[in-house]
Rosetta silent file (secondary structure, phi, psi, omega in degrees, C-alpha in Angstrom):
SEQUENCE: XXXXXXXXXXXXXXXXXXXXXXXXXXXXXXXXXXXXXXXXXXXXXXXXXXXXXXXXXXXXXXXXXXXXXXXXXXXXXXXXXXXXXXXXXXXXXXXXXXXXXXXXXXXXXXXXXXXXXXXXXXXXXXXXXXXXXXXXXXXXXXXXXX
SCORE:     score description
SCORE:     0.000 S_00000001
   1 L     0.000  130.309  175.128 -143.581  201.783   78.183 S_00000001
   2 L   -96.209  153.933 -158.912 -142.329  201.498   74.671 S_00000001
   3 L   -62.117  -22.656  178.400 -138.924  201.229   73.763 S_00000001
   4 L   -91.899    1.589  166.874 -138.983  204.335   71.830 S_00000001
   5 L   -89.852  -28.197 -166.776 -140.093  206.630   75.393 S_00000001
   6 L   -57.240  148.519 -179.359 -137.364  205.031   76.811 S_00000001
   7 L  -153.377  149.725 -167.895 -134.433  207.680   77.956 S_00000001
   8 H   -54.065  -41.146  179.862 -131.095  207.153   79.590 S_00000001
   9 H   -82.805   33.010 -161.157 -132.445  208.744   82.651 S_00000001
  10 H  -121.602  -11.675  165.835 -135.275  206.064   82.543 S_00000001
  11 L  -113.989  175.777  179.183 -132.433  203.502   83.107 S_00000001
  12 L  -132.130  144.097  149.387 -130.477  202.511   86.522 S_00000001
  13 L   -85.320  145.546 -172.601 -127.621  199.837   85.932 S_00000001
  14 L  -129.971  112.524  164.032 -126.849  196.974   88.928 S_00000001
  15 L  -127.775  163.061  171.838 -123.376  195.377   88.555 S_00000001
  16 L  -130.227 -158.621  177.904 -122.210  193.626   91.077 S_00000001
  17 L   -18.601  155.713  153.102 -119.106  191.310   92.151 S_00000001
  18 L    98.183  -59.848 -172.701 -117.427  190.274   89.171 S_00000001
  19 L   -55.078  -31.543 -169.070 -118.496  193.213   86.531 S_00000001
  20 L  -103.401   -8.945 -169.600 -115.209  194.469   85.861 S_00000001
  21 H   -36.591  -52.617 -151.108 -113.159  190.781   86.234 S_00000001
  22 H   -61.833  -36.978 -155.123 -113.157  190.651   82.076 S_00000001
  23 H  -120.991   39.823  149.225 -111.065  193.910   81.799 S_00000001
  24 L    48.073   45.067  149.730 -108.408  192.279   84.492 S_00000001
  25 L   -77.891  108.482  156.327 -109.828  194.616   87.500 S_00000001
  26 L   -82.112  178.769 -162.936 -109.219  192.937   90.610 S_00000001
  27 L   -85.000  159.423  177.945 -111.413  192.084   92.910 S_00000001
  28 H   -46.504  -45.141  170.310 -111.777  193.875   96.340 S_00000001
  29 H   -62.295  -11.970   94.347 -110.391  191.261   97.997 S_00000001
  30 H     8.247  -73.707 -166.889 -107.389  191.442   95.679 S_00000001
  31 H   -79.656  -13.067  169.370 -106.891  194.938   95.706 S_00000001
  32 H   -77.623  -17.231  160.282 -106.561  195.170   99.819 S_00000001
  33 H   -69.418  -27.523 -166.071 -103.533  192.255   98.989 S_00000001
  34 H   -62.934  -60.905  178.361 -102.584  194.450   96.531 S_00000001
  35 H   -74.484  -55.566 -167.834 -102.305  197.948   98.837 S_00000001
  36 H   -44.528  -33.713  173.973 -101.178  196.137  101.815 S_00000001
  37 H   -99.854  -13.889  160.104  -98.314  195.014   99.788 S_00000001
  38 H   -96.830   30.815  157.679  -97.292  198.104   98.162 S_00000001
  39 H   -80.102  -71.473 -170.434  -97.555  199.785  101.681 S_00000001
  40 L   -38.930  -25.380  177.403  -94.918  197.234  102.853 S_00000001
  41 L  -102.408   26.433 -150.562  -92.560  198.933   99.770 S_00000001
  42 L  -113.513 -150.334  158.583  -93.785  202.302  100.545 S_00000001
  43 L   -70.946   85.875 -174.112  -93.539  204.541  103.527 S_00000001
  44 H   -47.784  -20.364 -178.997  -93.020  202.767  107.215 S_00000001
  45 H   -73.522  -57.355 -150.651  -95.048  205.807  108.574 S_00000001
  46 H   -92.725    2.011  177.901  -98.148  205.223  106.648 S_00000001
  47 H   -81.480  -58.892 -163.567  -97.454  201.067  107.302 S_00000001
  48 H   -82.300    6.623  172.360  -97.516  201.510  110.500 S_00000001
  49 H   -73.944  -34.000 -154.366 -100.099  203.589  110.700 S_00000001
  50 H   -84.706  -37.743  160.660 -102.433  201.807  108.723 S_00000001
  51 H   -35.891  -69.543 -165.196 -101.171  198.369  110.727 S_00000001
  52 H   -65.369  -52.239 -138.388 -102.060  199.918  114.284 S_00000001
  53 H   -87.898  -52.199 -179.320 -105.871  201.283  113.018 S_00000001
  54 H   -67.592  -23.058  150.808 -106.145  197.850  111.584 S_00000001
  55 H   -69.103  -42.470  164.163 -105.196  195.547  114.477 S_00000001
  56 H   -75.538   -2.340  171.760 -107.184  197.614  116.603 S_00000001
  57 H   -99.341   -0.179  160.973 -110.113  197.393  114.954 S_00000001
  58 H   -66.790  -71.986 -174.762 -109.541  193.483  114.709 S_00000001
  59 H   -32.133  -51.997 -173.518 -108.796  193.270  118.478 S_00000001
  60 H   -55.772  -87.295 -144.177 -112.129  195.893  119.304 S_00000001
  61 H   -64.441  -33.811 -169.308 -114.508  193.755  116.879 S_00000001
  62 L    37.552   64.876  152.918 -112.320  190.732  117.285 S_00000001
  63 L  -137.372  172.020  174.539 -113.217  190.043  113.823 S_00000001
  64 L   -88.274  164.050 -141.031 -111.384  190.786  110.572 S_00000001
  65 L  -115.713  173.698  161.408 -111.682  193.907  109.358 S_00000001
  66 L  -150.788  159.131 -147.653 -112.215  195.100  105.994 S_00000001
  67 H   -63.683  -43.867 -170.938 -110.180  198.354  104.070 S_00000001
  68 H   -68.097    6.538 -164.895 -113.941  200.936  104.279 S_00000001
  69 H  -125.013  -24.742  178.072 -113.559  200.237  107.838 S_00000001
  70 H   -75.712  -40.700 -177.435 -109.756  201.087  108.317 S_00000001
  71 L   -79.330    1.716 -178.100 -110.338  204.213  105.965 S_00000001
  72 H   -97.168  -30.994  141.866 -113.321  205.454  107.931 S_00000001
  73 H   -87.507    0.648 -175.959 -110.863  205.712  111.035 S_00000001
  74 H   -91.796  -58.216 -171.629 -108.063  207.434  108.599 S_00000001
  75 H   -47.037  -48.033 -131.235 -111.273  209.820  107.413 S_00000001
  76 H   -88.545  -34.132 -154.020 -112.143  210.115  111.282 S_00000001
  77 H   -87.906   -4.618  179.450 -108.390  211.078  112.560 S_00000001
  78 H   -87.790  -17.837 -173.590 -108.180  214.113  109.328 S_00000001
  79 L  -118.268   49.496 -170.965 -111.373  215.668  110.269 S_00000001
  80 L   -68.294  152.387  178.391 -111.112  214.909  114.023 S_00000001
  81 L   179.869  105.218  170.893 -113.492  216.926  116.469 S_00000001
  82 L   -42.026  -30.782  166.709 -114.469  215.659  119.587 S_00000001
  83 L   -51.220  -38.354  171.506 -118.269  216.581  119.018 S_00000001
  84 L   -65.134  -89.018 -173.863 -117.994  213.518  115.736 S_00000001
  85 L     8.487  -58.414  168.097 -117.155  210.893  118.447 S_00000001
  86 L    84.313 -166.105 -151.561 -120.846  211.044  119.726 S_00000001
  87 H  -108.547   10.348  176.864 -121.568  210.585  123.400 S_00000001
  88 H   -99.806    0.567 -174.392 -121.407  207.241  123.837 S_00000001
  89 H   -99.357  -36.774 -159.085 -117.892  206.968  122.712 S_00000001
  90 H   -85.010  -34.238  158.332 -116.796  209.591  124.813 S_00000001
  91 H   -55.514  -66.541 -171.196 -118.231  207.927  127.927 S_00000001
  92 H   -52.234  -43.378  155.419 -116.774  204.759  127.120 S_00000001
  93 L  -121.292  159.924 -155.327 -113.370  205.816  126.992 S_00000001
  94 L   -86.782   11.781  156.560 -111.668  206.554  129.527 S_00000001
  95 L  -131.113   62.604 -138.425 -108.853  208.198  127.572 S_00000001
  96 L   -45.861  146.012  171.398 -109.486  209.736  123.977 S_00000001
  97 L  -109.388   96.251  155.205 -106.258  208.668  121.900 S_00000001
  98 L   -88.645  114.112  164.640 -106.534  212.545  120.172 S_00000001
  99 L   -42.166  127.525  162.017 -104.720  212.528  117.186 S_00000001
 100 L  -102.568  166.916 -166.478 -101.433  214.642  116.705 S_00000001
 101 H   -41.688  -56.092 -177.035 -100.303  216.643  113.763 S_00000001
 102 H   -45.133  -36.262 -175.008  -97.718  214.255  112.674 S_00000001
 103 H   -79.178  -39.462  177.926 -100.437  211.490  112.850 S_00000001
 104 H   -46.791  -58.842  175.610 -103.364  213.351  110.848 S_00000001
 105 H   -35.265  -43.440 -169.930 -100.262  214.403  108.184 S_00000001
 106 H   -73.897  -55.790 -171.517  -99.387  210.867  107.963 S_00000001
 107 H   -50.157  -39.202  177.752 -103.167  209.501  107.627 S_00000001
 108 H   -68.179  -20.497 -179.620 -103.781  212.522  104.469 S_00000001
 109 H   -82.514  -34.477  177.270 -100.422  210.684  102.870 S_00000001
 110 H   -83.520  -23.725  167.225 -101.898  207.545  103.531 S_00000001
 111 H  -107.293   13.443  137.269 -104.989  208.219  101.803 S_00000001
 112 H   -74.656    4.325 -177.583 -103.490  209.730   99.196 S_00000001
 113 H   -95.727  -14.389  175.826 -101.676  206.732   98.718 S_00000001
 114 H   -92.325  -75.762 -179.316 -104.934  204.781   98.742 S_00000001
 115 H   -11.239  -68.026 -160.227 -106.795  207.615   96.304 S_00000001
 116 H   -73.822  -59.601  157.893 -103.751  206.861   93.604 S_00000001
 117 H   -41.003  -85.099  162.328 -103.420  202.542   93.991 S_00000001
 118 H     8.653  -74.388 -152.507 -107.119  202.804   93.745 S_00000001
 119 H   -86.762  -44.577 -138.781 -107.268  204.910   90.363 S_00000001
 120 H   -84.378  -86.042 -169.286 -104.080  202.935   89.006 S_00000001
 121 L   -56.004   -0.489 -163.105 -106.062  199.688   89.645 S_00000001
 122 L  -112.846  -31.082  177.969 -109.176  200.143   89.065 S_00000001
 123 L   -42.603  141.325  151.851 -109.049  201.571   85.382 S_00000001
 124 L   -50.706  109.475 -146.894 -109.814  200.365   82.390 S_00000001
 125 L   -71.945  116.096 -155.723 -107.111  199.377   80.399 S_00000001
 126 H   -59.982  -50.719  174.134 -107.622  201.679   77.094 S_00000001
 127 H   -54.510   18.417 -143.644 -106.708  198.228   74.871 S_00000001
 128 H  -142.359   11.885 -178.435 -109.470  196.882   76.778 S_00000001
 129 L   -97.699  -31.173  173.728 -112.119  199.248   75.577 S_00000001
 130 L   -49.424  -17.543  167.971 -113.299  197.301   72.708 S_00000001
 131 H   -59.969  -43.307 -173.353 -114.234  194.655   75.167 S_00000001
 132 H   -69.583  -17.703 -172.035 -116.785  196.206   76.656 S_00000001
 133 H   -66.607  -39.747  170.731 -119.553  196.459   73.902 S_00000001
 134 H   -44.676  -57.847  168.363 -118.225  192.569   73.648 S_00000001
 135 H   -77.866  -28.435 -179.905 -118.839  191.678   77.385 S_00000001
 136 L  -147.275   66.896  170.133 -122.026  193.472   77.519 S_00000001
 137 L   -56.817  -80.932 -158.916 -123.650  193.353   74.264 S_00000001
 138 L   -51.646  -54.138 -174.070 -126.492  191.258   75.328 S_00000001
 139 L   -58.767  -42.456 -175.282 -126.614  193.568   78.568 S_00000001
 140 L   -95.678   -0.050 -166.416 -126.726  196.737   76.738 S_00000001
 141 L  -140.912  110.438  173.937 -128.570  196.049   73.639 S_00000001
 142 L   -79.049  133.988  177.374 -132.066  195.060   73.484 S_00000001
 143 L   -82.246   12.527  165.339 -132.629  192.086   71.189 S_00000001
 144 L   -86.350  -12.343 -161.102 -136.240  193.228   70.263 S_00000001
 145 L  -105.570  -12.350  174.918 -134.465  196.198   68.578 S_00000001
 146 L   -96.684    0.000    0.000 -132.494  194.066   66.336 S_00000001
């Protein structure tokens, strides 16, 4: 294929760990110190919410946990339905902990409270746009074309 057939939908981009580090994006590991501690100045409802799903999913796995795994029980308790469970869960315990209103309310506050850290943290700092042709020059610009 020659460089002049080429079309934007002809490329896919890979970045991994790391890609955004230049433009003072922290790292995942970062940004769950990051939430955890402005939970602690935040709302004790949504601390302790997010405290209980994550010790019990420590305790359960009795491994550490990581934040897609806390928010995928926050997702599970807003859209709750006993039929999502599946049937091996529902055999297995022998009590359902079914969410009440007050908890589901708290868990949509808590992940709009994720949604908004998130967006805050993850952006690209507008003085910081000139960086990117500068960090990925090489990456973005074939040197046969120059």
């Amino acid at each position: 294929m020659s460089t002049e057939s080429i079309t934007s939908s002809d490329v896919v981009f890979f970045f991994g760990a790391g890609a955004s580090a230049p433009f003072n994006i922290p790292t995942m590991k970062k940004l769950v110190i990051d939430f955890e501690t402005e939970l602690e100045e935040g709302a004790s409802s949504e601390k302790r919410i997010y405290q209980e799903i994550k010790n019990a999913l420590v305790d359960r796995l009795e491994r550490p946990v990581d934040i897609e795994a806390i928010f995928t029980v926050i997702d599970g308790i807003i859209d709750y339905s006993t039929e999502r469970l599946g049937f091996l869960s529902l055999y297995s315990a022998p009590e359902l902990n079914v969410p009440d209103k007050s908890k589901t309310l708290t868990c949509r506050s808590l992940r709009m409270t994720f949604k908004k850290f998130i967006s805050a943290e993850c952006c690209i700092p507008t003085d910081s746009f000139s960086l990117i042709g500068e960090v990925y020059h090489d990456f973005l610009i074939d040197s046969r074309l120059n």
